[in-house]
C-alpha positions in Angstrom: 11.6 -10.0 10.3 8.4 -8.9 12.0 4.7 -9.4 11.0 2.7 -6.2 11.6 -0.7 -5.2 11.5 -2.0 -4.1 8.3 -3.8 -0.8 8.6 -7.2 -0.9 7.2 -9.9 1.6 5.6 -10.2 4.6 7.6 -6.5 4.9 8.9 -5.3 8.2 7.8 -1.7 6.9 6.6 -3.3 5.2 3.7 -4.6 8.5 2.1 -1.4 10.3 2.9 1.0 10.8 0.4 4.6 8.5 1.7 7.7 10.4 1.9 10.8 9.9 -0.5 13.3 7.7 0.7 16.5 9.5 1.1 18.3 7.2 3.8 19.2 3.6 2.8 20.3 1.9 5.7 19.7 -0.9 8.3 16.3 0.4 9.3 15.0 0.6 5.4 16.2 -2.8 5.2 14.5 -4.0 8.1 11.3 -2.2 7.0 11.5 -4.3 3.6 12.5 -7.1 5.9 9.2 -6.4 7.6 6.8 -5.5 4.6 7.9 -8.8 2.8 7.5 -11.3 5.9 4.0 -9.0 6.3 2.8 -9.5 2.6 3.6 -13.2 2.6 2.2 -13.9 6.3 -1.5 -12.1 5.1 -1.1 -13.7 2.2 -0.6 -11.2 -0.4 0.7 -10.3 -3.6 2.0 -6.7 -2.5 2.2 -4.5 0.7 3.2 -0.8 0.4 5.2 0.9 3.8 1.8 3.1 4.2 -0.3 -0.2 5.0 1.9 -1.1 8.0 1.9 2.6 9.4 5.4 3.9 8.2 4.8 6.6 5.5 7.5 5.8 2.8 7.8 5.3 -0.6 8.4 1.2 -0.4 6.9 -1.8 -1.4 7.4 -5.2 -1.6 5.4 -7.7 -4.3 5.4 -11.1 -4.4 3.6 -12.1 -8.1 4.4 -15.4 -9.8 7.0 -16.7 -7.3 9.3 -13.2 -8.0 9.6 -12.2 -4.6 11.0 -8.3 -4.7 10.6 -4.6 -3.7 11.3 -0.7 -4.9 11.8 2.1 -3.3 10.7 5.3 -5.2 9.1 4.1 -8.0 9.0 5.8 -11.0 6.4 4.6 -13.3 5.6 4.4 -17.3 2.4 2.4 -18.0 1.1 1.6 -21.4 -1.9 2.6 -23.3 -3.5 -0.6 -23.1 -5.6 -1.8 -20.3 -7.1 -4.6 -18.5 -9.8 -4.6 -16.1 -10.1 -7.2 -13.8 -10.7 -8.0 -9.7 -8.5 -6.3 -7.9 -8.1 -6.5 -3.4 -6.4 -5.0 -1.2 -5.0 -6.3 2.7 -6.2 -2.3 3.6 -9.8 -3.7 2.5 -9.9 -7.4 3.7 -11.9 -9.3 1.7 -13.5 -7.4 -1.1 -12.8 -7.5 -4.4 -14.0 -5.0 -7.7 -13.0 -5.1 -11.3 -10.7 -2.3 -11.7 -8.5 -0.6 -14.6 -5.4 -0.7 -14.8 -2.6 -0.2 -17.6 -1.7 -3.7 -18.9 1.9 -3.2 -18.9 4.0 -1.2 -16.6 7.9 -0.2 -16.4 8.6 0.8 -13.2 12.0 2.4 -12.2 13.2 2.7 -8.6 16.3 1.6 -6.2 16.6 -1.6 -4.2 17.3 -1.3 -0.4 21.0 -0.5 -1.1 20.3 2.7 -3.0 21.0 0.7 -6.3 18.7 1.3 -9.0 16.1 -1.1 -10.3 13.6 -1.9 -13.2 10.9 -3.9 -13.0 9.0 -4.2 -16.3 5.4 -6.5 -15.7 2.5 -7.3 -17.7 -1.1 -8.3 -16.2 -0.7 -9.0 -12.6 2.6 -7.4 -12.2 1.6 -4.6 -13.8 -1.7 -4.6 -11.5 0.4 -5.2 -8.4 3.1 -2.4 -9.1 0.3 0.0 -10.1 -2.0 -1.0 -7.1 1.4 -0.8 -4.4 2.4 2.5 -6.3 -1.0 3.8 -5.8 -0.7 3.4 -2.3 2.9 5.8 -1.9 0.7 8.2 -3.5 -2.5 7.7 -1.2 -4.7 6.6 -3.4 -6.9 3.3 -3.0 -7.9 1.2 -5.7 -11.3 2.0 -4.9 -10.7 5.6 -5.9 -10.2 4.6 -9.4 -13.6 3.0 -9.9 -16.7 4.8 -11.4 -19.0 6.4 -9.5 -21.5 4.0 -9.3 -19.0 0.6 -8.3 -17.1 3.3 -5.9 -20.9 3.8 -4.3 -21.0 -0.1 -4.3 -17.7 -0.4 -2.7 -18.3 2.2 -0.2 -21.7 0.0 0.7 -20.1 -3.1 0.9 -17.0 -1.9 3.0 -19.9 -0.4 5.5 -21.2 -3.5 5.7 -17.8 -5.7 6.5 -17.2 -6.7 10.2 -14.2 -5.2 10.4 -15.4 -1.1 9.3 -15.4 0.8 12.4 -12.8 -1.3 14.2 -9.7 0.7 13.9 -8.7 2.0 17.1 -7.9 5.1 17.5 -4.4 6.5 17.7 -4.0 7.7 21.9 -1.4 10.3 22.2 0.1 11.5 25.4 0.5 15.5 26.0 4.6 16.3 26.7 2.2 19.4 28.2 1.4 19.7 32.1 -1.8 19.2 32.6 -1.7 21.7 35.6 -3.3 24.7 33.3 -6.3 25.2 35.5 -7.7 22.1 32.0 -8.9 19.3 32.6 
């Protein structure tokens, strides 16, 4: 197990939609390995595979001392709602009162391809939602109003950390000998 960096606001891979996983082997089981020591390290109650830079559709939750993950999810939420703080590790400490269904059932596979259910109510459901919401590249903050989205957008400006991602260097497989420079 590994702790990585979380990604935070502004990093492409957390408004790109994750891939499907299609391979379940040692290196999906070292990535849950790695989301899970990750999501307990920060501490948190979820981490999706986006957050740490590796777009695929995992996550791992840890909510009322059920420590688990999916892969895939599948989700069926209920009509009611809650609304309530919600965070995220992608926004380091900030919280806004967000919407979410109050119940979830969530269908997926385990690291071994097997399939799962997890069925939640209030922070569960919140968690599975928020995590989910991440496969899909969405941020919680997308899902508030206009006016608490405007708030959040202030507030995240105003953070010590906005601004500090560094930038992704890639080398050129090209020469450089084109006459460029």
């Amino acid at each position: 197990m590994t702790v990585k960096p979380v990604r935070l606001f502004g990093d492409p891979v957390l408004t790109t939609p994750a891939l499907e996983v299609t391979t379940f082997d040692k290196e999906l089981r070292q990535l849950v390995a790695d989301l899970t020591a990750t999501m307990q390290e920060a501490p948190g109650v979820g981490l999706a595979a986006p957050q740490i830079g590796v777009s695929l559709r995992v996550f791992t939750y840890d909510v009322d001392d059920e420590v688990g993950h999916l892969i895939n999810p599948v989700l069926d939420l209920s009509d009611e709602e809650q609304d309530g703080p919600e965070g995220c590790l992608s926004i380091p400490g900030l919280t806004f009162d967000t919407k979410r269904a109050m119940n979830v059932v969530a269908k997926g596979m385990n690291m071994y391809g097997e399939p799962v259910t997890i069925i939640g109510s209030d922070l569960m459901a919140r968690c599975v939602q928020h995590e989910t919401d991440h496969l899909d590249g969405v941020l919680f903050i997308d899902r508030l109003d206009t006016e608490a989205r405007k708030e959040a957008m202030k507030a995240i400006r105003e953070t010590e950390w906005f601004g500090d991602m560094s930038p992704t260097v890639k080398v050129s497989p090209h020469s450089m000998m084109n006459g460029f420079s």
